[in-house]
C-alpha positions as CSV (number, residue, x, y, z in Angstrom):
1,X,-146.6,77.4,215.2
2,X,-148.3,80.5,213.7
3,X,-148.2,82.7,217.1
4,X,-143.9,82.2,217.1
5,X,-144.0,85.0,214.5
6,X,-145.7,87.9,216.4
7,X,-142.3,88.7,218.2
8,X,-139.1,90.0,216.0
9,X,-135.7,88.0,217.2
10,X,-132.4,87.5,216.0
11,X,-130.0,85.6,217.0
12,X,-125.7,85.2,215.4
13,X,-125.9,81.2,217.0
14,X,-125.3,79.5,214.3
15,X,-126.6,76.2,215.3
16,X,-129.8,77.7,215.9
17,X,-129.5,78.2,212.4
18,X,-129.1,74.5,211.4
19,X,-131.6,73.3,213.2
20,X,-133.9,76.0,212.0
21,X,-132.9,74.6,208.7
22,X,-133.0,70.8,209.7
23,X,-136.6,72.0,211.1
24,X,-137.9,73.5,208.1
25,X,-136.9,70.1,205.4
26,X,-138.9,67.8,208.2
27,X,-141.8,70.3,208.2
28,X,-141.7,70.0,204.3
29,X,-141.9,66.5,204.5
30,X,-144.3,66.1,206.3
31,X,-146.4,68.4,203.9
32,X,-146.9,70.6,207.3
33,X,-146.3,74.6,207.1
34,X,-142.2,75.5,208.1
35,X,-141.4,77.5,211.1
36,X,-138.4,80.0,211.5
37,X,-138.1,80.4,215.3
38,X,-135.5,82.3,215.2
39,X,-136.5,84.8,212.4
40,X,-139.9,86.5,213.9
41,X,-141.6,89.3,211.8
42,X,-144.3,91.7,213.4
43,X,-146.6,92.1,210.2
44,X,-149.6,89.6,211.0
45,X,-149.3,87.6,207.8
46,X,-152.2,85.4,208.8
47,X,-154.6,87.9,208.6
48,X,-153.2,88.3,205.6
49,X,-154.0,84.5,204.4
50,X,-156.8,84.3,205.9
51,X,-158.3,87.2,203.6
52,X,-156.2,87.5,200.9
53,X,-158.6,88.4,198.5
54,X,-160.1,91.3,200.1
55,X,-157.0,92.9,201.3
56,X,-155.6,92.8,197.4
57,X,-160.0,94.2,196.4
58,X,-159.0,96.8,199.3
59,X,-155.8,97.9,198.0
60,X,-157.0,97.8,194.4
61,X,-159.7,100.2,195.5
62,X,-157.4,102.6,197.2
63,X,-154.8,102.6,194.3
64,X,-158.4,103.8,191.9
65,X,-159.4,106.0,194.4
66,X,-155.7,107.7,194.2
67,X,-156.1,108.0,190.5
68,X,-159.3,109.4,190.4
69,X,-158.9,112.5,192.9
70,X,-156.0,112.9,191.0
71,X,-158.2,113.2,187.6
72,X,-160.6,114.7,189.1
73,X,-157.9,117.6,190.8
74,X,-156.2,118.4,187.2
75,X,-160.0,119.0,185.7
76,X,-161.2,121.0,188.6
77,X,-159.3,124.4,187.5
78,X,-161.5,126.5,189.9
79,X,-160.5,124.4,193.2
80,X,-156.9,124.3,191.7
81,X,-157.0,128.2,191.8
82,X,-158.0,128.4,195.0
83,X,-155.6,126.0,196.1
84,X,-152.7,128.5,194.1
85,X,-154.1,131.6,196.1
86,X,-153.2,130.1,199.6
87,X,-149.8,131.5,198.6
88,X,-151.0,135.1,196.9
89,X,-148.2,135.2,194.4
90,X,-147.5,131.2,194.3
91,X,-148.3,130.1,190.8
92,X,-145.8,131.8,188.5
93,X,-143.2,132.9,191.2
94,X,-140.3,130.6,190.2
95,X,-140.5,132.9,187.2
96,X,-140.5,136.4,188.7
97,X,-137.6,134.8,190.6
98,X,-135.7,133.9,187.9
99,X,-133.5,136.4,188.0
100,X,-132.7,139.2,190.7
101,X,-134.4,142.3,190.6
102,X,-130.8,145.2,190.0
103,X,-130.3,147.0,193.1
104,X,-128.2,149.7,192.0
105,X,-131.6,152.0,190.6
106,X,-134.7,152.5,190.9
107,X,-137.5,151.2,188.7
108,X,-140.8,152.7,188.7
109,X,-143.8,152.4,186.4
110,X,-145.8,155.1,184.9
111,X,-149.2,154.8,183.8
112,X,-150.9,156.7,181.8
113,X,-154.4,156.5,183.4
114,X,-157.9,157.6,183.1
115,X,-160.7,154.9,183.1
116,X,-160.9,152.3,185.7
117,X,-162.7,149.8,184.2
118,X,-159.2,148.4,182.5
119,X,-157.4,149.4,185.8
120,X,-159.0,147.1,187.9
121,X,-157.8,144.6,186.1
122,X,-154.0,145.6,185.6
123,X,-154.0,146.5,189.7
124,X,-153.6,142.5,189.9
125,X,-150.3,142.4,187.9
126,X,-149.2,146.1,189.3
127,X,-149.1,145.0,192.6
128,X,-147.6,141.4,191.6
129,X,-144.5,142.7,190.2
130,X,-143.8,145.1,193.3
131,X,-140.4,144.9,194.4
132,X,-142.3,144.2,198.0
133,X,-143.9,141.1,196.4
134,X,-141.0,139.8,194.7
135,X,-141.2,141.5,191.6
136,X,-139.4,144.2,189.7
137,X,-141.2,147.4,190.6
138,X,-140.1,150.0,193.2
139,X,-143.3,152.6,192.4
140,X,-146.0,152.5,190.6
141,X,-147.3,155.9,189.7
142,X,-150.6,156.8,188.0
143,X,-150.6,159.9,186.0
144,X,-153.8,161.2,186.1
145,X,-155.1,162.6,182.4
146,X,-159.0,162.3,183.2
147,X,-161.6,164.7,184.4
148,X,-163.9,161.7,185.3
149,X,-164.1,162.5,188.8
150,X,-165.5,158.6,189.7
151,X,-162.7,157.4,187.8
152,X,-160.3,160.0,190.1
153,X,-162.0,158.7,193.5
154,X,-161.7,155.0,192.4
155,X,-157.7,155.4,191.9
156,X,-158.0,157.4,195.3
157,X,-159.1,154.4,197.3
158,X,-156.8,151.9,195.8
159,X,-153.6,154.1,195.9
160,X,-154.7,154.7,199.5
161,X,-154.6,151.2,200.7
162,X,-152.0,149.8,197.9
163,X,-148.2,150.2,199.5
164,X,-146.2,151.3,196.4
165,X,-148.8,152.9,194.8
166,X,-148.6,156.9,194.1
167,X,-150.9,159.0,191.8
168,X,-149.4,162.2,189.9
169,X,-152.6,164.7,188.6
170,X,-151.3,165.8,185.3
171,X,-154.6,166.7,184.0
172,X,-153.6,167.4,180.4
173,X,-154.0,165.8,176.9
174,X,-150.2,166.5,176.2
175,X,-148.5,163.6,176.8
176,X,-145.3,165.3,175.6
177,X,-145.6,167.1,178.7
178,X,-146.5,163.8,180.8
179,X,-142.7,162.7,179.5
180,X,-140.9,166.0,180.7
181,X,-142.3,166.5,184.2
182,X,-142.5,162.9,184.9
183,X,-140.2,160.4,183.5
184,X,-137.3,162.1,183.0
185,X,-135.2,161.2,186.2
186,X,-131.6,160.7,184.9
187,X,-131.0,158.0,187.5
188,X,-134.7,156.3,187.1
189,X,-135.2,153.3,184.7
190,X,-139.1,154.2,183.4
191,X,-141.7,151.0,182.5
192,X,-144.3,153.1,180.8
193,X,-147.9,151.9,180.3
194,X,-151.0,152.2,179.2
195,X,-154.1,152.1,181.5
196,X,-155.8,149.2,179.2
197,X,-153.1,147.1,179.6
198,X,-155.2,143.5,180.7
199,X,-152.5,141.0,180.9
200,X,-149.0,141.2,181.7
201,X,-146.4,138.3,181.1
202,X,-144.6,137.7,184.9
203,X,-141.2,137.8,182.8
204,X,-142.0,140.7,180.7
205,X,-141.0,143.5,182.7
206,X,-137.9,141.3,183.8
207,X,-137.2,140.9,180.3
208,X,-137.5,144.4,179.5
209,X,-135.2,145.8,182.4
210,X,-132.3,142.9,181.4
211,X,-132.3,144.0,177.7
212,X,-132.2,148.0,178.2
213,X,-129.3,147.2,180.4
214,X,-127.3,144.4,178.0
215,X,-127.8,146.8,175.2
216,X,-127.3,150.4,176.0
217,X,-126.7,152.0,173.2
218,X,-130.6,151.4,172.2
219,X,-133.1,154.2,172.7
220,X,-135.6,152.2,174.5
221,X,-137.0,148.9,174.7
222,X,-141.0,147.6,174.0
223,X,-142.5,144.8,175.0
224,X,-144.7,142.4,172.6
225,X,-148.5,143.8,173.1
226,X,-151.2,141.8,171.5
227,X,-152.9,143.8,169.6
228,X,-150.5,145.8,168.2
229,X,-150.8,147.9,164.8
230,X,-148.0,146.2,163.6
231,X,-147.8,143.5,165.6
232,X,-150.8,141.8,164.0
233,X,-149.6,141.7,160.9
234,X,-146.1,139.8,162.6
235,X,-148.0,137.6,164.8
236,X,-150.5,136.6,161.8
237,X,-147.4,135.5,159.8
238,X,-145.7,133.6,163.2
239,X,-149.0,131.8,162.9
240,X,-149.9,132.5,166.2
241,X,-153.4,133.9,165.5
242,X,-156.1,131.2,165.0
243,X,-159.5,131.1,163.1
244,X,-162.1,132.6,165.2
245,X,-165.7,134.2,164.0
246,X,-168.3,136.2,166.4
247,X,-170.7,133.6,167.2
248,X,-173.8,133.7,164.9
249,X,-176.6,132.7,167.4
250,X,-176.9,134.0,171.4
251,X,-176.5,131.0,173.4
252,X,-178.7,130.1,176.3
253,X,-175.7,130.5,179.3
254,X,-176.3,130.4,183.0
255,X,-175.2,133.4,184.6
256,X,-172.6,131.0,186.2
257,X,-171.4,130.4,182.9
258,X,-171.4,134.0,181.6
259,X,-167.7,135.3,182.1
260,X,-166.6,132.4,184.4
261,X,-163.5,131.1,182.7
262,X,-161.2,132.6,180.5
263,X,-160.3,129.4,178.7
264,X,-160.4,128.8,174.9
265,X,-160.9,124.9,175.3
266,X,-164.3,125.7,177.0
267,X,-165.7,127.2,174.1
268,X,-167.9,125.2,171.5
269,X,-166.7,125.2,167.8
270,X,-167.9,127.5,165.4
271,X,-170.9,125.6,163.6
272,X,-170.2,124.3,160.2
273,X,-173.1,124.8,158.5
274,X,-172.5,128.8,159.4
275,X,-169.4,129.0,158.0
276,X,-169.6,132.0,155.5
277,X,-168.7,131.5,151.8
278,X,-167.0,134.2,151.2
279,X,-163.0,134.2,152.1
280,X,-162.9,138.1,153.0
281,X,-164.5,138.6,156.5
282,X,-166.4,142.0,156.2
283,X,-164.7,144.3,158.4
284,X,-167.5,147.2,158.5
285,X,-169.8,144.9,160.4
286,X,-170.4,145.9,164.0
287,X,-170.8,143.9,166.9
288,X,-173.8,141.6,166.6
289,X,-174.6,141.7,170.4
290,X,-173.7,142.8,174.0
291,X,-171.1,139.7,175.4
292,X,-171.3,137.9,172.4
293,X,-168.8,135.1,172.3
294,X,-165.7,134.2,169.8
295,X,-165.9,130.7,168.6
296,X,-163.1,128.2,166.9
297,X,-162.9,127.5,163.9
298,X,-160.9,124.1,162.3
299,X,-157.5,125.3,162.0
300,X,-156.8,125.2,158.5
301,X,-154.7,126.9,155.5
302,X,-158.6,128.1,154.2
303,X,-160.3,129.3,157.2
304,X,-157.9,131.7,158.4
305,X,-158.9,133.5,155.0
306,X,-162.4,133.8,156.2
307,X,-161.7,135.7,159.4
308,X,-160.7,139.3,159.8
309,X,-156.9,138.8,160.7
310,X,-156.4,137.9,157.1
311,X,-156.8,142.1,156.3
312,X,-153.8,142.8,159.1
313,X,-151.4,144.8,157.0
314,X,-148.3,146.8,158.5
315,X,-150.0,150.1,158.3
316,X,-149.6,152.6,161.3
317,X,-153.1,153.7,161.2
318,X,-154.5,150.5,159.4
319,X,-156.7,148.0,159.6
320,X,-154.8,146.3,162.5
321,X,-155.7,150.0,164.7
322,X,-159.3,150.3,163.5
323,X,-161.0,147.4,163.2
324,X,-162.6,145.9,166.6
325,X,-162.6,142.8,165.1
326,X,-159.3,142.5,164.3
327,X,-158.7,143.0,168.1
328,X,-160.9,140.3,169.0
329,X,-159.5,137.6,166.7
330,X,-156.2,138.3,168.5
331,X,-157.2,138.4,172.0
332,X,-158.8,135.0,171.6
333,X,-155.7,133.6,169.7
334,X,-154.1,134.8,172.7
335,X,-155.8,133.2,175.7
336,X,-155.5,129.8,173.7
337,X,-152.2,130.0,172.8
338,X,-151.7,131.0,176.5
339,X,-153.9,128.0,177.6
340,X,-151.3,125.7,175.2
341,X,-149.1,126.9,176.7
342,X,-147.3,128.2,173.0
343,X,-146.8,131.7,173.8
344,X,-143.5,130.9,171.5
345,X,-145.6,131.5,168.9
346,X,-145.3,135.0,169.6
347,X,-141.5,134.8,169.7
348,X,-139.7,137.0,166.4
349,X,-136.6,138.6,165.7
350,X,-132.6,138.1,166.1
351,X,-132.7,135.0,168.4
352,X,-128.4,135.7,168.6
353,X,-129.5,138.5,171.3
354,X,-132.3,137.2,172.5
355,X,-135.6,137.5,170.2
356,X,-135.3,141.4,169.5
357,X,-136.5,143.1,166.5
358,X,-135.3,146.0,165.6
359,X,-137.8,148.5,163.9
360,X,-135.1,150.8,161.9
361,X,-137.0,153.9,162.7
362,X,-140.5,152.8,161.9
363,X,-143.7,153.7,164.2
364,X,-144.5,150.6,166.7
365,X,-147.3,151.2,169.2
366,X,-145.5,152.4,173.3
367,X,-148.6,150.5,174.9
368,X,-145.9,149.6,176.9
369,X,-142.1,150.3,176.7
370,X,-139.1,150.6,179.4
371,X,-136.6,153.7,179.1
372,X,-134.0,155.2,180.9
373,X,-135.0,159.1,182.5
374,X,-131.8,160.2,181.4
375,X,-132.6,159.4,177.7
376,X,-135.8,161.3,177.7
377,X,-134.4,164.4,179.4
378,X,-131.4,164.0,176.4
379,X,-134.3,164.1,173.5
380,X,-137.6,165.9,173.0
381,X,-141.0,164.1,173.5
382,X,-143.9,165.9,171.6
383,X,-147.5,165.5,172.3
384,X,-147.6,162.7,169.8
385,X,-145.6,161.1,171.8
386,X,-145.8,157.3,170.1
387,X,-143.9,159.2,166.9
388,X,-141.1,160.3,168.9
389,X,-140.1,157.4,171.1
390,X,-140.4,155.1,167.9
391,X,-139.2,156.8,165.0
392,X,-138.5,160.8,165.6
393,X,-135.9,160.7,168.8
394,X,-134.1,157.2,167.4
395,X,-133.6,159.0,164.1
396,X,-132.2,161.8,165.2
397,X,-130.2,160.5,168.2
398,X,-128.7,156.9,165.9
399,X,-130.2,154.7,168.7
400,X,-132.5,151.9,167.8
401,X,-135.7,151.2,169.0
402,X,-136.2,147.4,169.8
403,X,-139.2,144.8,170.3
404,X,-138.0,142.0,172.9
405,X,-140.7,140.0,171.9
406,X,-140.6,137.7,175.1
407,X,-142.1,140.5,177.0
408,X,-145.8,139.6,176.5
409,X,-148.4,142.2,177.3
410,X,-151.9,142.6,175.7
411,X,-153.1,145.4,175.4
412,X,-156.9,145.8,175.0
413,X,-158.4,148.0,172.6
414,X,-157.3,151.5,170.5
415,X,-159.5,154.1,170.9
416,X,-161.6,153.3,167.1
417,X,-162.1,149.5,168.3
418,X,-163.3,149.9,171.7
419,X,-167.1,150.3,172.1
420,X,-167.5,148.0,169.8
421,X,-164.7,145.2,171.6
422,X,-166.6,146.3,174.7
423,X,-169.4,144.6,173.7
424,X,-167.9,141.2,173.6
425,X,-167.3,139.3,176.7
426,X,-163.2,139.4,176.7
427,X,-162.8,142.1,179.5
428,X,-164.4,139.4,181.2
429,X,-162.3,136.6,180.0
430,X,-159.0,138.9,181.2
431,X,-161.0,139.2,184.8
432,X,-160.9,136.1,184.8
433,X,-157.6,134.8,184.1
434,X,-156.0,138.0,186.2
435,X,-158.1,136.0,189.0
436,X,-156.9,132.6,188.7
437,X,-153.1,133.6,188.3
438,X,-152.5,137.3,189.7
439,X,-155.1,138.6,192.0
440,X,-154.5,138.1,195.6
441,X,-156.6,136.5,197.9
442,X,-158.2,139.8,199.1
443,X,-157.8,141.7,195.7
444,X,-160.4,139.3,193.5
445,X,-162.3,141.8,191.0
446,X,-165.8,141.2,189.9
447,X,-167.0,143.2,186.8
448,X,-167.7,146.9,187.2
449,X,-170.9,147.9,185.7
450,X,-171.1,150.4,182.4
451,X,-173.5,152.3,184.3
452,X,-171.1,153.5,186.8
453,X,-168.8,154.7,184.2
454,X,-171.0,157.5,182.5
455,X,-168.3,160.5,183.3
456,X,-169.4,162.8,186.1
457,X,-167.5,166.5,185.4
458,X,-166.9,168.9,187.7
459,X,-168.5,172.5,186.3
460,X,-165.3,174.3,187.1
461,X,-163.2,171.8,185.2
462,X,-164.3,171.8,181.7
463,X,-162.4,169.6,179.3
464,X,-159.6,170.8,177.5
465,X,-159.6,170.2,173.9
466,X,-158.5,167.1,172.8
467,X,-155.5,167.2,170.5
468,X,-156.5,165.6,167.0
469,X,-152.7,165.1,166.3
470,X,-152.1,162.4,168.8
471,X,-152.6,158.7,168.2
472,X,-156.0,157.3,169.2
473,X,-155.2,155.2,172.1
């Protein structure tokens, strides 16, 4: 009676149905298996009874197989990235999508360039937030203030086969001057930058653009920079910077290892047993070695005493602008509260409109800061020109000059902490993560070797003076 049920029939007769039924009581009597002749399925249920238990073993393995390869998927970050970059601006583009780019002007960015090294790594967020790519940028333009001619024929290249890039030569150490010929377009909204700018936030030129236009009677608008001279001392107190020490010993690292990840959670924790006994980290002490590593140490109320972000103070030309190792603590606070995924951390001011901060006329770092051309050409940019965006031109004009501190930059290093930030290994770490989540396909970077960046001069070119007035950058 078994081979009835390979066909599927129906049938609305309904004495077929009582007899069906009369059928299937007899069968039960007689302890025999019941028929339904006129209900016919296709699945072969006895293949199923014949092998019950290994069809549920098979299914059982399948349903572990499932889980695994899904385990296995969220661990494997480098497959996950590759899987991101068959879509070259997939991973973060529901947020540069948020909102509409405004159509009604243009927006270009300006930056400030001369060394390359940081530049390669910024290209990767330039080019994702092109208008072309979905982003908020019309132009990029690079204003040239180098005489590094391998620095010169490096931008050469990539503005020659980057659509939306342009380069400006300025050629002088007046930035004052940079301002007046070149970001004063009345009809223009300006993102100005620096050239060491590693990481951009995809919603932080968004952000920027949306709050110069919901509050125009403000002079301009920055963004929230890690490393920041003031912005240490507000992001210490946010408790957004962790406890972090140069590692004491060189650890024996593959050259797979070395620079391969960006993540925090991949680091070891700083040894116990070296943990210093004094609660004032030394801030004179240089770096202890070329690509030395930052490790963590147990977040508590006492250990963030020991490190060197407990000497941030809000001074404009402070600890917080000359210490390298204030710098350091920060970026690595920064690319593990990025990896938590608690950049709200970084989050201050007047949530009512939107997280801004206003300064009320005091000096706040213009790593990176959007303004309209037609303010600059209505007020008078000097050579230092970080003292009159922030505190000279606001003054004088009754504008304010606001942080939106959901526009999250990082800016790398001021000029008295670089060689010695340089010789850790977080221009590596910011390689890295511009990699995974901004590079395209065809754009990954590898790192550029300090050899190549010794400055070669042209004889006829000698450089002009450098202007001890201006801010080190």
């Amino acid at each position: 009676m078994f081979e009835n049920r390979s066909l599927l029939q129906y049938t609305d007769d309904p004495s077929s149905t009582e007899n069906s039924s009369v059928q299937m009581s007899e069968d039960r009597e007689k302890g025999q298996p019941w028929s339904y002749p006129k209900y016919r399925v296709w699945f072969p249920w006895r293949w199923f009874e014949r092998g019950r238990i290994l069809w549920i073993a098979l299914f059982l393995l399948g349903l572990f197989s499932i889980l695994y390869f899904i385990s296995w998927l969220s661990k494997d970050h480098e497959l996950l990235a590759k899987l991101a970059k068959l879509d070259a601006f997939g991973r973060h583009s529901a947020a540069l999508q948020s909102t509409k780019k405004p159509d009604n002007f243009p927006i270009v960015a300006v930056v400030f360039y001369g060394r390359r090294q940081f530049v390669d790594i910024l290209d990767c967020y330039l080019q994702r937030n092109l208008a072309r790519n979905g982003g908020y940028l019309d132009e990029v333009v690079f204003a040239v203030h180098t005489h590094n001619e391998d620095d010169i024929d490096w931008l050469d290249g990539v503005v020659e086969r980057t659509a939306g890039y342009r380069k400006i030569d300025v050629r002088s150490s007046n930035y004052g001057q940079i301002w007046e010929d070149h970001l004063s377009d009345p009809a223009t909204l300006y993102i100005k930058l620096d050239d060491d700018i590693t990481y951009i936030h995809d919603e932080a030129i968004p952000h920027l653009v949306q709050t110069l236009q919901a509050h125009p009677e403000s002079y301009a608008i920055t963004a929230n920079a890690i490393n920041s001279v003031s912005g240490s001392w507000i992001h210490y107190h946010r408790n957004a910077i962790l406890p972090y020490l140069p590692e004491p010993f060189s650890p024996h690292l593959s050259e797979e290892q070395n620079g391969s990840s960006w993540r925090a959670s991949e680091l070891p924790n700083y040894p116990e047993e070296e943990y210093p006994p004094s609660d004032v980290f030394n801030l004179e002490l240089d770096a202890p070695r070329v690509d030395h590593r930052w490790l963590p140490l147990r977040r508590n109320g006492k250990n963030i005493h020991k490190t060197p972000i407990n000497s941030a103070a809000q001074d404009d030309f402070g600890p917080g602008q000359k210490r390298w190792s204030i710098a350091a603590q920060q970026h690595y606070s920064f690319l593990a509260n990025l990896e938590d995924d608690r950049l709200d951390r970084y989050y201050f001011g007047d949530e009512s409109s939107g997280e801004l901060w206003n300064l009320q006329n005091k000096r706040y770092s213009i790593n990176f800061v959007a303004i309209w051309g037609a303010t600059v050409a209505a007020s008078n940019v000097t050579a230092d020109d970080e003292l009159s965006i922030a505190v000279t031109n606001p003054t004088n004009m009754g504008r304010p000059f606001f942080i939106d501190s959901r526009a999250i930059v990082s800016h790398y290093a001021y000029g008295p902490q670089r060689d010695q930030l340089l010789k850790t290994d977080l221009l590596d770490r910011y390689r890295a993560l511009a990699n995974e989540n901004a590079c395209r396909v065809g754009n990954q970077k590898t790192a550029i070797s300090f050899d190549s960046l010794k400055p070669r001069e042209k004889e006829d070119k000698p450089h002009p003076k450098e202007d001890l007035r201006q801010p080190q950058r």
